[in-house]
Backbone of each chain as ProteinMPNN parsed JSONL, in Angstrom:
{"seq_chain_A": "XXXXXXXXXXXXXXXXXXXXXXXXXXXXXXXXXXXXXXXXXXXXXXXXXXXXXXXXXXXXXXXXXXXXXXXXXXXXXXXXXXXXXXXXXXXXX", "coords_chain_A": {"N_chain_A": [[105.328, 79.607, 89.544], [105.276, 81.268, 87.359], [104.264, 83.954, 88.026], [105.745, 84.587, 89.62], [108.496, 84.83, 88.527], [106.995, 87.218, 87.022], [106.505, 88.878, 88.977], [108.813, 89.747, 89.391], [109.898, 91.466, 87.668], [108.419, 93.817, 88.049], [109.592, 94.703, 90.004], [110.585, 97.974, 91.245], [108.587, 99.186, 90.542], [105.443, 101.463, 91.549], [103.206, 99.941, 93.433], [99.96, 98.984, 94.531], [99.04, 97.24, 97.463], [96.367, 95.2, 97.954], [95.029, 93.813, 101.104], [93.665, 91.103, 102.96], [92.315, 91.972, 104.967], [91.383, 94.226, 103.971], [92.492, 96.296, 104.58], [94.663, 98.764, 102.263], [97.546, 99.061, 101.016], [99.871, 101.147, 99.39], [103.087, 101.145, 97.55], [106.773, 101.521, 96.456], [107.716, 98.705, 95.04], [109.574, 96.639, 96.244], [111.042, 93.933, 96.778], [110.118, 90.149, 95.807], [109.081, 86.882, 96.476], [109.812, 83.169, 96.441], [106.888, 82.728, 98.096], [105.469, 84.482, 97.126], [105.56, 86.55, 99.165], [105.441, 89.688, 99.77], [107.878, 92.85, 99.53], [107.363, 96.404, 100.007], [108.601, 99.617, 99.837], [108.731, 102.969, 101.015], [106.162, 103.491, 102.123], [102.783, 104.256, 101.825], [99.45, 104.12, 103.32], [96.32, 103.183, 102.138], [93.266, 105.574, 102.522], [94.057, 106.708, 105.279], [93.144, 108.442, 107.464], [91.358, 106.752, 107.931], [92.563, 104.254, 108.659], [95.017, 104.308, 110.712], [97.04, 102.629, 111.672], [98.957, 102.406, 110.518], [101.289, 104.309, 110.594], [103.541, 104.947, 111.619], [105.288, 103.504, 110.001], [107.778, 102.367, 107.348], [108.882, 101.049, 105.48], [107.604, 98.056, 104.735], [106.939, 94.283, 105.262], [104.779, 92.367, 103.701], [102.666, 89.454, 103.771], [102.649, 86.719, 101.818], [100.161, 85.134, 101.875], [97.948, 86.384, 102.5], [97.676, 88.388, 100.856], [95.148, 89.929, 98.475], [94.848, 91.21, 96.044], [96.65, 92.769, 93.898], [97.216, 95.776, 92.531], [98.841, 97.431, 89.271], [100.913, 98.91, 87.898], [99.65, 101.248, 84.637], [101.42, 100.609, 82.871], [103.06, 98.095, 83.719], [102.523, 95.783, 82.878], [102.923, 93.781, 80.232], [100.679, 92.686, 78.057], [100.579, 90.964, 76.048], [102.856, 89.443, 75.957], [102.715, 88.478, 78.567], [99.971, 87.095, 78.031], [101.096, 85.575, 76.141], [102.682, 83.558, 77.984], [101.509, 82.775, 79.656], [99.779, 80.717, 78.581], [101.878, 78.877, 77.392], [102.361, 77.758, 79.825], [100.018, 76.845, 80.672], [99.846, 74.848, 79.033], [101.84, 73.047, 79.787], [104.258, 73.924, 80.431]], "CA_chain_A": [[106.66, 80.092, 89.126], [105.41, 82.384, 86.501], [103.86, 84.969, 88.341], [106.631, 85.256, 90.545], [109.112, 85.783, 87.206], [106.325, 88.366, 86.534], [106.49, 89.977, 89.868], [110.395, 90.173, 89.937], [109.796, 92.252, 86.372], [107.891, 94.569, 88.673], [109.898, 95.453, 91.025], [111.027, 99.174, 91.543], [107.798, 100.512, 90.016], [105.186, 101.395, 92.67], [102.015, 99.329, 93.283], [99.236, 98.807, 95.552], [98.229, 95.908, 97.372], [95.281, 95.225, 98.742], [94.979, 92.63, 101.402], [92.28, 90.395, 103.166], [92.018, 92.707, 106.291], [90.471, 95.434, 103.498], [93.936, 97.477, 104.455], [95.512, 98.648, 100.482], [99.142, 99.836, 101.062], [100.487, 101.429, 98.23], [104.5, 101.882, 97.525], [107.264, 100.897, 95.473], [107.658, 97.179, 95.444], [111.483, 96.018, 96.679], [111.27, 92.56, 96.329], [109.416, 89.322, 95.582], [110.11, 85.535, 96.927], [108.408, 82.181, 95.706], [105.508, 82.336, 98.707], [104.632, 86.408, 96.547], [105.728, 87.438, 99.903], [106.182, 91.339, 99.237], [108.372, 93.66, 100.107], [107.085, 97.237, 99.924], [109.148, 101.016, 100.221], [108.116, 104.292, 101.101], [104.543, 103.184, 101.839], [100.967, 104.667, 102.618], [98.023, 103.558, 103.538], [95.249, 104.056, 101.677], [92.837, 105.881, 103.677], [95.154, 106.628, 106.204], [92.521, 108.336, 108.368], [90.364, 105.048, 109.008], [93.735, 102.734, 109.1], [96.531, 105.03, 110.686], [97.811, 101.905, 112.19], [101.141, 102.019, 110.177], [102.206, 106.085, 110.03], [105.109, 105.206, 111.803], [106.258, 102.05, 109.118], [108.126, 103.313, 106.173], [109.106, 99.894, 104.174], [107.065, 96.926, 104.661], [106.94, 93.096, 104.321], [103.506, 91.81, 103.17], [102.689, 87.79, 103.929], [101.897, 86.671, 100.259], [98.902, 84.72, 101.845], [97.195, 87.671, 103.007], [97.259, 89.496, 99.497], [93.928, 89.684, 97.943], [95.058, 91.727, 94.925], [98.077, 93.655, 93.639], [96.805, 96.98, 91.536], [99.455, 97.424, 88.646], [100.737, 100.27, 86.924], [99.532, 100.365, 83.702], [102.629, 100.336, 81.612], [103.43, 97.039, 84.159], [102.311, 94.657, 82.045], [102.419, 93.56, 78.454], [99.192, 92.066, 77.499], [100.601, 89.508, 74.481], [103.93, 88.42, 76.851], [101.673, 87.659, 79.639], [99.04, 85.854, 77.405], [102.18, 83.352, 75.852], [103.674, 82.976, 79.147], [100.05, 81.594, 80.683], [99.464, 79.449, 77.303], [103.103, 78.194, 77.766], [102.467, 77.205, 81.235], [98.893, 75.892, 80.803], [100.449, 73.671, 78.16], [103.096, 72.192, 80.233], [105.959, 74.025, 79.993]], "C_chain_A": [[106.517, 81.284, 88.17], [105.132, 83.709, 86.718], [105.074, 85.445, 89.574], [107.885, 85.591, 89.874], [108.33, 86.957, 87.019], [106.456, 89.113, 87.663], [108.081, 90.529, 90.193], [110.843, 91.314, 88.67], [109.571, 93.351, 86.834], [109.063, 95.536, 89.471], [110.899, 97.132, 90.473], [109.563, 100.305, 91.015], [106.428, 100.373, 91.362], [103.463, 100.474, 92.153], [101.429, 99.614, 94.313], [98.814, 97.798, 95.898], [97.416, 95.453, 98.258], [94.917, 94.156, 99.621], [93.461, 92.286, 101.85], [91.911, 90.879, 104.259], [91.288, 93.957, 105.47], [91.375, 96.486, 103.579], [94.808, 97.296, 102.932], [96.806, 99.402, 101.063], [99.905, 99.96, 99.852], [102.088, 101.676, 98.234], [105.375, 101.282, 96.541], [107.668, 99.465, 95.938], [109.648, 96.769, 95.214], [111.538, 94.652, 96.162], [110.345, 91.437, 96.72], [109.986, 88.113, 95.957], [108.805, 84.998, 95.92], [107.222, 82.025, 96.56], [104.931, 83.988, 97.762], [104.565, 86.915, 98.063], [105.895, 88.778, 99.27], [106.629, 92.019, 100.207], [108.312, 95.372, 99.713], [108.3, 98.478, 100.445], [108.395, 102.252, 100.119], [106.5, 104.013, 101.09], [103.509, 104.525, 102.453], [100.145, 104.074, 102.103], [97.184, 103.734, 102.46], [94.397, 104.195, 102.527], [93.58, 105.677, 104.784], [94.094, 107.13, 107.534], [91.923, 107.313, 109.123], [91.617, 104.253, 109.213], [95.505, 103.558, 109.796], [97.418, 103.756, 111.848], [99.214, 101.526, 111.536], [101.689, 103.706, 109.592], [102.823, 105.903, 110.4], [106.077, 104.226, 110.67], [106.431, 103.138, 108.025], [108.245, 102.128, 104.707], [108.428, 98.802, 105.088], [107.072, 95.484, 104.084], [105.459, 92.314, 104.569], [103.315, 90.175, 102.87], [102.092, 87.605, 102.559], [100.235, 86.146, 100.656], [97.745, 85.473, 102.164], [97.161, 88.428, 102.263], [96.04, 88.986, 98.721], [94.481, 90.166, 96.243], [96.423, 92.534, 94.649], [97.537, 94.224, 92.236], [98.314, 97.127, 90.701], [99.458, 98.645, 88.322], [100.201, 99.946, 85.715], [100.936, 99.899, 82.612], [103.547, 98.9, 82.52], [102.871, 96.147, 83.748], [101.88, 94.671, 80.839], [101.924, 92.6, 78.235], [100.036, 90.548, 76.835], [101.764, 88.835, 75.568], [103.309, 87.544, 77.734], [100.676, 86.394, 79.369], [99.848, 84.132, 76.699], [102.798, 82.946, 76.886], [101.997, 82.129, 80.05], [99.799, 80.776, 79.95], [100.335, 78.396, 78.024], [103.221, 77.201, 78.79], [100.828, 75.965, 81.417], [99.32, 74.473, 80.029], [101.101, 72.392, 79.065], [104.079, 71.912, 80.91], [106.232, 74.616, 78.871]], "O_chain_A": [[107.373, 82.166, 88.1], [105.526, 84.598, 85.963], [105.119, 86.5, 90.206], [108.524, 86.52, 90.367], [109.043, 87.938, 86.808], [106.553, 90.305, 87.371], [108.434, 91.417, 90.969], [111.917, 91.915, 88.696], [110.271, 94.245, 86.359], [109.246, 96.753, 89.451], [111.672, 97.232, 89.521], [109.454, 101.531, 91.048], [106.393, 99.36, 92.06], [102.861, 100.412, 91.08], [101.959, 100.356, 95.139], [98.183, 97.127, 95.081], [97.807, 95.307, 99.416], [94.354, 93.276, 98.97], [92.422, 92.802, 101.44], [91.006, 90.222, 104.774], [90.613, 94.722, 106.159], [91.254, 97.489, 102.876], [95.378, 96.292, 102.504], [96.653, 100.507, 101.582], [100.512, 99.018, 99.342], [102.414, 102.538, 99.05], [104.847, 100.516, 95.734], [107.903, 99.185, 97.114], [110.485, 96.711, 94.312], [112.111, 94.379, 95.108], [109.753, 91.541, 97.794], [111.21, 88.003, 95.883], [107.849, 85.434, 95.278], [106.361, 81.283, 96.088], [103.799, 84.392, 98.023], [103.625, 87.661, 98.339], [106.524, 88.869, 98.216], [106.214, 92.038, 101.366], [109.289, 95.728, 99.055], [108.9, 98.208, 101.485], [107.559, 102.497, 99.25], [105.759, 104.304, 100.15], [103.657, 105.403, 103.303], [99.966, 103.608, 100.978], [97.5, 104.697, 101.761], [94.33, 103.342, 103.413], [93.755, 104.55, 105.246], [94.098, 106.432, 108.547], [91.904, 107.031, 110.321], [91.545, 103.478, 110.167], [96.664, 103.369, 109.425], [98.272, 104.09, 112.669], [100.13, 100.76, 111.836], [102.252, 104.069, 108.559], [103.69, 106.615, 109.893], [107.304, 104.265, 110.576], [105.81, 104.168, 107.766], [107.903, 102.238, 103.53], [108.816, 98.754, 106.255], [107.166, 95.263, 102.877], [105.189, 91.746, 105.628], [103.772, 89.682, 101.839], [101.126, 88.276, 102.196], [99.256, 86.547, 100.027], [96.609, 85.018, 102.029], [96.619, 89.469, 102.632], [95.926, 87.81, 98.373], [94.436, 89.324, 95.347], [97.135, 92.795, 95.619], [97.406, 93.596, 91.185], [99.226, 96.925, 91.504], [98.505, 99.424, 88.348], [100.11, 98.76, 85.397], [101.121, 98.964, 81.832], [104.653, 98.623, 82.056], [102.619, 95.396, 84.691], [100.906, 95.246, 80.351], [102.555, 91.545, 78.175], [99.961, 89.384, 77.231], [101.526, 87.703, 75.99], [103.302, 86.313, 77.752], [100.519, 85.322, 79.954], [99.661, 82.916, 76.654], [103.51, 81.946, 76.79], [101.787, 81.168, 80.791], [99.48, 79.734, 80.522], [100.013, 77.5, 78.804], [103.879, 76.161, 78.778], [100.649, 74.88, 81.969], [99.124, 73.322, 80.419], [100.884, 71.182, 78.997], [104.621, 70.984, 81.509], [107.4, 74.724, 78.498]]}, "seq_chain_B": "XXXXXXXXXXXXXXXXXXXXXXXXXXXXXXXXXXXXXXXXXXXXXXXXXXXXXXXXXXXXXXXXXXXXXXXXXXXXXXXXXXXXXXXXXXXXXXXXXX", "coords_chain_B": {"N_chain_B": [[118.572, 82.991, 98.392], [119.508, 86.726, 97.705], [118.219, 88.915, 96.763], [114.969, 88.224, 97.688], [112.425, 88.788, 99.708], [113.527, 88.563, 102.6], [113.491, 88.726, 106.218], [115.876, 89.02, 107.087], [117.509, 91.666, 107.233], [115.989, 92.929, 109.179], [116.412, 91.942, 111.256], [117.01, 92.367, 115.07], [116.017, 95.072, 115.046], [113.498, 97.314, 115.824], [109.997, 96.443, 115.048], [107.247, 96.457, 113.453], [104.262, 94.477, 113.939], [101.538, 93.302, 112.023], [98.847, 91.046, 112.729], [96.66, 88.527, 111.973], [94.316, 88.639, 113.156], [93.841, 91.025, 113.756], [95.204, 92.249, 115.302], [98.09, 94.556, 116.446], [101.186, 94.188, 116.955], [104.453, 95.699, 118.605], [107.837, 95.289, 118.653], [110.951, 93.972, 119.285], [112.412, 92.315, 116.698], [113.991, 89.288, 116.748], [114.426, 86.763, 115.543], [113.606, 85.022, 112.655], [112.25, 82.325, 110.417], [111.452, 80.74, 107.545], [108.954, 80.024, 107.257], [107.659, 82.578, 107.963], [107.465, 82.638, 110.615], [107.922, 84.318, 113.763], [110.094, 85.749, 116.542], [109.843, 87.891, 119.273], [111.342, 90.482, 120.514], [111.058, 92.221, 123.962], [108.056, 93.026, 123.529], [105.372, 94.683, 122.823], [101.668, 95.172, 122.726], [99.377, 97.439, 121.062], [96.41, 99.004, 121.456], [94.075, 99.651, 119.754], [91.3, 101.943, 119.551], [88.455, 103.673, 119.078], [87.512, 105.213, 121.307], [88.897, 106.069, 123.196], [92.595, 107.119, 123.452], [95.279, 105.438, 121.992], [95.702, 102.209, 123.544], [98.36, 100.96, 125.321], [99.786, 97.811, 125.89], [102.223, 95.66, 127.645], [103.599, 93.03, 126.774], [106.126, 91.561, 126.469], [107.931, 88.844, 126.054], [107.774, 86.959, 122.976], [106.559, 84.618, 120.476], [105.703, 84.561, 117.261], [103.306, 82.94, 115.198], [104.011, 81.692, 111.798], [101.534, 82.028, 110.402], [100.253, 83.553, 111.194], [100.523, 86.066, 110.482], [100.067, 89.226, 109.236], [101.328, 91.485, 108.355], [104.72, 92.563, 107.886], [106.667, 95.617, 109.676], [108.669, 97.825, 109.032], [109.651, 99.799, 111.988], [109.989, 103.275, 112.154], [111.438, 105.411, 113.607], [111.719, 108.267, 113.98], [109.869, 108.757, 112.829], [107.459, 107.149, 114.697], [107.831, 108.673, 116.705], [107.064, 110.94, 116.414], [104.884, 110.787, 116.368], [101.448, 110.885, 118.0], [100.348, 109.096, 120.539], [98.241, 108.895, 122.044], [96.378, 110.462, 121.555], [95.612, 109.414, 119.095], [92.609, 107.647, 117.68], [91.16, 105.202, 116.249], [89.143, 102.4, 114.297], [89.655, 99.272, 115.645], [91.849, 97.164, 113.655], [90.498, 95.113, 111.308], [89.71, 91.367, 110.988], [91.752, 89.08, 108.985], [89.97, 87.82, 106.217], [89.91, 84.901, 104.892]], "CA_chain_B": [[118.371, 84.227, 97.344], [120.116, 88.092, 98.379], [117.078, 90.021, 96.507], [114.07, 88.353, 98.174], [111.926, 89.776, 100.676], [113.364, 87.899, 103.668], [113.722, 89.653, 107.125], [117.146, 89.461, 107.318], [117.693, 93.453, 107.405], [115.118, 93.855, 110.311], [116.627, 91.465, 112.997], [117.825, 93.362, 116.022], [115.149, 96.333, 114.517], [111.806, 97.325, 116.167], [109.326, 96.304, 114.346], [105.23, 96.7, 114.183], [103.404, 93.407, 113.183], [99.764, 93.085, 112.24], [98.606, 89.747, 112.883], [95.451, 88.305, 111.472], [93.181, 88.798, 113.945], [93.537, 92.621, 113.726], [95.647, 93.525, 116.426], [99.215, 95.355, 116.283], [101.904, 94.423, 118.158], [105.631, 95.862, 118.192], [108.718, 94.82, 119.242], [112.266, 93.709, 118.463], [113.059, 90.98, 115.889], [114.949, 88.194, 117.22], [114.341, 85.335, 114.532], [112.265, 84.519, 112.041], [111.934, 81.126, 109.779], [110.83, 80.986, 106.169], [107.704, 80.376, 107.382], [107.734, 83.567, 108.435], [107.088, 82.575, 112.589], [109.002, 85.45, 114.452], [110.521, 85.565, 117.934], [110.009, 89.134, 119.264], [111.754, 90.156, 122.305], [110.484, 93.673, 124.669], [107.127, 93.564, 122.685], [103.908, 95.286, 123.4], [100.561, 95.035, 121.94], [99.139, 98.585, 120.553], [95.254, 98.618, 121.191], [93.189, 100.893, 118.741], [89.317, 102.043, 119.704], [87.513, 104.773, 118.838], [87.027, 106.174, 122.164], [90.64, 106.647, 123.634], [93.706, 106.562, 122.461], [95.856, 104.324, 121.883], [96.729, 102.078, 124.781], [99.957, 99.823, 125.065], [99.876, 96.642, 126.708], [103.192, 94.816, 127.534], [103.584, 91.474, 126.403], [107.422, 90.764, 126.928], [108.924, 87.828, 124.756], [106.76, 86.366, 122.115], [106.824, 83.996, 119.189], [104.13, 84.665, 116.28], [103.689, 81.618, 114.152], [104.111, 83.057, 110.606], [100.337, 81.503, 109.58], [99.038, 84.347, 111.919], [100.725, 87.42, 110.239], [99.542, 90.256, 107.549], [102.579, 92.527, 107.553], [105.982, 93.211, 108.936], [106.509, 96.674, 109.306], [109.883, 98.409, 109.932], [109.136, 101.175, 112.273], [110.418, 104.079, 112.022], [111.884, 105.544, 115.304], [111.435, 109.325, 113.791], [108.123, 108.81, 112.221], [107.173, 106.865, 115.304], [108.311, 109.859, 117.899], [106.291, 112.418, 116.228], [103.267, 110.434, 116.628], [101.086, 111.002, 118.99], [99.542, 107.841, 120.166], [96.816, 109.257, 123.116], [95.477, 111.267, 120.69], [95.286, 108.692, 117.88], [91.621, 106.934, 117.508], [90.581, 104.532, 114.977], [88.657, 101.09, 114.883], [91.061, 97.947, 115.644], [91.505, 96.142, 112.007], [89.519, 94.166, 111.183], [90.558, 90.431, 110.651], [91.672, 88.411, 107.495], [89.464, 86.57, 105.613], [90.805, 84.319, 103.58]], "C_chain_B": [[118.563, 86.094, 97.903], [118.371, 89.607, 98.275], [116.055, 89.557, 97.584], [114.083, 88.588, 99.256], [112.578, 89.148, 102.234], [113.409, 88.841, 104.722], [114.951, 89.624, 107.63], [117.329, 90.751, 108.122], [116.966, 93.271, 108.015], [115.82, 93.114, 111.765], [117.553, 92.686, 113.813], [117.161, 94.374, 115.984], [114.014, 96.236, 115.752], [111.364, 96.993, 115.115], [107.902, 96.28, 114.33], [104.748, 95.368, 113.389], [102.004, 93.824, 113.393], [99.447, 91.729, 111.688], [96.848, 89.781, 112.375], [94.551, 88.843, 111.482], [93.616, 90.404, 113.96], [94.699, 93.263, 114.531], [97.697, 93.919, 115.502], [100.437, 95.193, 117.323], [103.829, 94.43, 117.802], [106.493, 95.484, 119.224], [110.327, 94.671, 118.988], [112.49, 92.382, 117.704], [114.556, 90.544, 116.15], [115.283, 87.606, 116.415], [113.477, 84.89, 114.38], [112.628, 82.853, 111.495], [111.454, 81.707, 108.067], [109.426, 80.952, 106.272], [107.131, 81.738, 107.979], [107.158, 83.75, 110.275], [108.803, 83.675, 112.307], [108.988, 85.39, 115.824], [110.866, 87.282, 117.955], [110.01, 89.489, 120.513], [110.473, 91.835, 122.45], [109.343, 94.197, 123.62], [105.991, 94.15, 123.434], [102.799, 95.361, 122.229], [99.813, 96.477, 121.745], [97.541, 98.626, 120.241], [94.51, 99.843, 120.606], [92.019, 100.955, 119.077], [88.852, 103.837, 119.649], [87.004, 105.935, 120.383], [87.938, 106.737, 123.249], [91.463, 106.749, 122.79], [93.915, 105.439, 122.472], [96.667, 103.326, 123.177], [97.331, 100.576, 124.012], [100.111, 98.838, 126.317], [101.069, 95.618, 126.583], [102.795, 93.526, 127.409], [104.885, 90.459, 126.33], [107.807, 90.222, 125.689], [107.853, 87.13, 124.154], [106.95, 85.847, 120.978], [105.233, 83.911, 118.689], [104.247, 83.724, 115.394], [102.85, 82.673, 112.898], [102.688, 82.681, 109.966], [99.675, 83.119, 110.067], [99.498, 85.561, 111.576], [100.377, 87.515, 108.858], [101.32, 90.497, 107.345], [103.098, 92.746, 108.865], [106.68, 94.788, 108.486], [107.946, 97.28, 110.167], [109.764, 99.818, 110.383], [110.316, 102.264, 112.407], [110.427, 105.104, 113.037], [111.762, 107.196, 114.686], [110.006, 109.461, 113.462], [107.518, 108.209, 113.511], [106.997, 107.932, 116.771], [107.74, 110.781, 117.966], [104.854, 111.752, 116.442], [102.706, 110.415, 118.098], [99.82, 109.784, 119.351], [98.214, 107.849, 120.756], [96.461, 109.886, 122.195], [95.044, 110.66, 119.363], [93.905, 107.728, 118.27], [91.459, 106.579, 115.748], [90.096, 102.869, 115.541], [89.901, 100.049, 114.789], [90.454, 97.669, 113.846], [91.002, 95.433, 112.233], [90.534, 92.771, 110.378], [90.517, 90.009, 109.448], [90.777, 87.826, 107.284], [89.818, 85.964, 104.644], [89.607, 83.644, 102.134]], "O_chain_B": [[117.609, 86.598, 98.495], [117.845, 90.468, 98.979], [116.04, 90.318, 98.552], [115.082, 88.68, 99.969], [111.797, 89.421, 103.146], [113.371, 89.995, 104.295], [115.146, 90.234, 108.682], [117.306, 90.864, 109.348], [116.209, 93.532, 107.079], [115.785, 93.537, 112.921], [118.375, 93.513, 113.418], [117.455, 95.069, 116.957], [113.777, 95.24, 116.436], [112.06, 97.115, 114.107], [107.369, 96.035, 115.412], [104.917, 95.332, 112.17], [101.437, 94.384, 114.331], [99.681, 91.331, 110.547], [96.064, 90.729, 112.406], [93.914, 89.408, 110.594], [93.338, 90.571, 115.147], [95.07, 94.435, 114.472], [98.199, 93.59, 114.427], [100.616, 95.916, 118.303], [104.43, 93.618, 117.099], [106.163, 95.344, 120.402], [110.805, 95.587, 118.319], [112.773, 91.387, 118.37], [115.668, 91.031, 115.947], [116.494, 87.636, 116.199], [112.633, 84.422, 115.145], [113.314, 82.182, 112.266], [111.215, 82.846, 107.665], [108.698, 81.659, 105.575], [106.001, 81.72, 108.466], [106.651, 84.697, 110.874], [109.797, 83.804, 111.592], [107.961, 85.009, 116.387], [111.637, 87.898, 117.22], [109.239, 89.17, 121.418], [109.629, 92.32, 121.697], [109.406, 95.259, 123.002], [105.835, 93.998, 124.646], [103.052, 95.572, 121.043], [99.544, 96.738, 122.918], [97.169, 98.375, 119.095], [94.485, 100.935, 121.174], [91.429, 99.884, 118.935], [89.118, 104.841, 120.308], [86.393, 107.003, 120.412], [87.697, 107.683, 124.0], [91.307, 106.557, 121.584], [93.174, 104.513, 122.802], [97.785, 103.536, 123.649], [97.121, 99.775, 123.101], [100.488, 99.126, 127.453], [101.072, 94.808, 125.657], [101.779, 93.022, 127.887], [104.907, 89.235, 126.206], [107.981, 90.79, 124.611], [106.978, 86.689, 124.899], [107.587, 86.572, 120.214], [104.178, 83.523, 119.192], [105.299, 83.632, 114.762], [101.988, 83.55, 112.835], [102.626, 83.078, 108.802], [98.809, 83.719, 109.43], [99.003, 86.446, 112.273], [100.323, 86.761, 107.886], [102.169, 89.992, 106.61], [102.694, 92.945, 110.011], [107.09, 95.093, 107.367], [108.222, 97.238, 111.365], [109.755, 100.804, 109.645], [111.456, 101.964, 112.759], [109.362, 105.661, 113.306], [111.582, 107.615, 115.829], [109.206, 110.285, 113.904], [106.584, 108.989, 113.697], [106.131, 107.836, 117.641], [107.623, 111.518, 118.945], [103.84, 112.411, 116.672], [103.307, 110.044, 119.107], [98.77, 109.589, 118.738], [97.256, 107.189, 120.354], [95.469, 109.171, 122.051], [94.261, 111.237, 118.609], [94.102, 106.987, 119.233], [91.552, 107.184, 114.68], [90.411, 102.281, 116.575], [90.854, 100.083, 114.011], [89.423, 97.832, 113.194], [90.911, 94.937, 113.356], [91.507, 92.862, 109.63], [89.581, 90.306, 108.706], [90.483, 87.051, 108.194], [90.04, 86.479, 103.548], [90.088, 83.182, 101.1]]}, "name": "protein", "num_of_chains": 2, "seq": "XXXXXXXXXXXXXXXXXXXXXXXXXXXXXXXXXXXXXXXXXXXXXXXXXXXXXXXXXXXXXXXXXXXXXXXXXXXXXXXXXXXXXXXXXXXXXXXXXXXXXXXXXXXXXXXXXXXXXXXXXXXXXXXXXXXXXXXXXXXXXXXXXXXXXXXXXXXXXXXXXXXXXXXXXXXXXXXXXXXXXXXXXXXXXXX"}
């Protein structure tokens, strides 16, 4: 639950996310559910030469189980919030 | 929930899936599930290799159970038009590992 409050914080600023096929698609992030499905805008590839299997897609939806990583901006996350919201949660609640 | 990602907005759309196992295949969104299984009518499968282009293999009506997809991709019928697909080479994706 908390990382998906943290990813709904996210949204409109752009990310990258790198899945388990080794394909990173970078863009601004639309919207977040509770599986961290994502929903990506205005995307590209990275390395678009080796992966031009999506130049025609423009907005994308990304299976959460198939995300390996999600690259951040840096000003997308504050360090000390993040650290009492994982305490908080390791706690309990 | 109105914000999350569901596929609402794509039914009735083309759309390009990439399924696990690497491959690419587009079509029209019929109906999905939360599990994200999709029912995709007038689809075709989009085969990538390094030593042709791109060939397109019909595949008709098809349901993808949502375990077996990466990404749903809303294609883009201008960006799609200018592409040239015989002249596009690259290796198929490579599959998930989880």
């Amino acid at each position: 639950m908390l990382f998906f409050s943290y990813f709904k914080e996210l949204v409109g600023k752009e990310v990258t996310v790198e899945l388990k096929n080794d394909l990173a698609i970078r863009g601004t992030l639309h919207s977040v559910d509770q599986y961290l499905n994502i929903k990506l805008e205005n995307i590209r590839v990275v390395d678009q030469d080796k992966y031009p299997h999506m130049l025609s897609v423009r907005n994308c939806f990304i299976r959460g189980s198939v995300v390996r990583y999600v690259q951040l901006p840096p000003d997308g996350v504050d360090i000390d919030i993040l650290h009492d919201a994982t305490r908080r949660e390791a706690r309990g609640g | 929930m109105s914000t999350g990602p569901g596929l609402e907005s794509l039914v009735d759309q083309t759309i390009s899936v990439i399924t696990n196992d690497g491959r690419n295949i587009v079509g029209v969104l019929r109906g999905f599930d939360q599990a994200t299984n999709i029912i995709l009518d007038e689809s075709h499968e989009r085969v990538y290799s390094t030593k042709e282009g791109v060939q397109q293999l019909v595949l008709g009506l098809y349901i993808i159970r949502g375990d077996n997809i990466s990404v749903v991709g809303e294609l883009d019928e201008e960006l799609d038009a200018n592409l040239d697909l015989s002249k596009l080479r690259a290796h198929p994706l490579k599959p998930v590992i989880h």
